[in-house]
C-alpha positions as a Python dict, from the first residue, in 0.01 Angstrom:
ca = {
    (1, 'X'): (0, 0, 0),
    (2, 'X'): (-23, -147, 298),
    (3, 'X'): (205, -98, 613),
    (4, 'X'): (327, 192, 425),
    (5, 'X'): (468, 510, 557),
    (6, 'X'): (363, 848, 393),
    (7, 'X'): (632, 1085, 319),
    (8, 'X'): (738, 1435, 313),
    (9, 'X'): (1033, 1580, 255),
    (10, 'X'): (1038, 1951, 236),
    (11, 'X'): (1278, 2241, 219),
    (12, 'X'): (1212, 2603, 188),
    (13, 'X'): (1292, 2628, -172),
    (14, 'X'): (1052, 2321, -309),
    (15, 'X'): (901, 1994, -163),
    (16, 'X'): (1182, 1715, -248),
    (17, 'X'): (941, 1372, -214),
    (18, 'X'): (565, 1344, -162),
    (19, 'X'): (496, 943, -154),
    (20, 'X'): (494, 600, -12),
    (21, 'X'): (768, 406, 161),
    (22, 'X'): (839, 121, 336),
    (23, 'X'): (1125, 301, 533),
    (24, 'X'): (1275, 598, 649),
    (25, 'X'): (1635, 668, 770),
    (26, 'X'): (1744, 1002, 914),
    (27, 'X'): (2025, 1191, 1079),
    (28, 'X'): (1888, 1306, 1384),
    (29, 'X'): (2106, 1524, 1607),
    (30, 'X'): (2253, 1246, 1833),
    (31, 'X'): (2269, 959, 1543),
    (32, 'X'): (2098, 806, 1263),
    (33, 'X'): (1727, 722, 1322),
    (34, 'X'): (1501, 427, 1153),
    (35, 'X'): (1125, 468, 1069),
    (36, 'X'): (956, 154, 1000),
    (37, 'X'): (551, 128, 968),
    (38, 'X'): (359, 108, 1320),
    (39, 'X'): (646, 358, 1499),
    (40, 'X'): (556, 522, 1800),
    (41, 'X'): (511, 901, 1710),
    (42, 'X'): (805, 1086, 1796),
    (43, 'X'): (938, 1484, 1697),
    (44, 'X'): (1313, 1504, 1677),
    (45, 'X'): (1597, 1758, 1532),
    (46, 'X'): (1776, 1694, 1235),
    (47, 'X'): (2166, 1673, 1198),
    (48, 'X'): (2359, 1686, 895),
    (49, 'X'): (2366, 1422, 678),
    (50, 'X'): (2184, 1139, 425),
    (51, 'X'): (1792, 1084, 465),
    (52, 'X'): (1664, 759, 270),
    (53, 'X'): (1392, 699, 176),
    (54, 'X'): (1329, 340, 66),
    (55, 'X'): (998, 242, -152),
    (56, 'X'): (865, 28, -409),
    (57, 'X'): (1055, 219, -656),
    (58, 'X'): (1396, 227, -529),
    (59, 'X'): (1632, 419, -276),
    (60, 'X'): (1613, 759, -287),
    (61, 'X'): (1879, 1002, -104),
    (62, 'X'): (1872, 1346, -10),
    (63, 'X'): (2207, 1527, 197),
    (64, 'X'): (2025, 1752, 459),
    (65, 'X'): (2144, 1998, 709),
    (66, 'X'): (1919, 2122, 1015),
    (67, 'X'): (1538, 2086, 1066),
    (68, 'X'): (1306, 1843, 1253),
    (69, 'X'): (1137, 1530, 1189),
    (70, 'X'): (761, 1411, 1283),
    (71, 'X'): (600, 1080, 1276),
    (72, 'X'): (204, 1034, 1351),
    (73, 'X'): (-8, 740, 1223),
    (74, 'X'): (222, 624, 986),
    (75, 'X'): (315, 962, 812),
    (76, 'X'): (665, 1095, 825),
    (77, 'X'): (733, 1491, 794),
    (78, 'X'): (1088, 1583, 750),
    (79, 'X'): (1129, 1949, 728),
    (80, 'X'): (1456, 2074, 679),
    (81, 'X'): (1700, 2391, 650),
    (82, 'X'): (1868, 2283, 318),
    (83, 'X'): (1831, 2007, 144),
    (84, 'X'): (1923, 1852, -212),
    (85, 'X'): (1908, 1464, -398),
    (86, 'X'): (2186, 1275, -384),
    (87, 'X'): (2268, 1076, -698),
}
């Protein structure tokens, strides 16, 4: 897919989504963060609250708590303390 973003979201108990997306919203520690395609690479803390992922097959929602997020070339790492799917 092109001007995708690959995604990771990962807690300690089980990886939550391995795939494709055409955006990524976070809570970062000082407010809610948006990842389009092309972004600059950037390493930030997590807050608590509702990551979304959004890709060809829908919205998908996880609540997390704590952690950092990475983006390089187009990929998107969230690692988190806790984590679960919303919905």
């Amino acid at each position: 897919m092109a001007g995708a973003l690959q995604v990771s979201v990962i807690s300690p108990e089980q990886v939550l989504y391995e795939g494709t997306a055409t955006s990524v919203t976070a809570p970062a520690f000082d407010g809610e963060l948006g990842i389009l395609p092309l972004h600059a690479p950037l390493m930030t803390l997590l807050g608590t609250g509702t990551l979304r992922v959004e890709s060809s097959e829908g919205l998908k929602r996880f609540h997390v708590a704590g952690g950092f997020l990475q983006v390089v070339d187009d990929t998107v790492r969230v690692v988190t303390e806790e984590a679960s799917l919303v919905g």
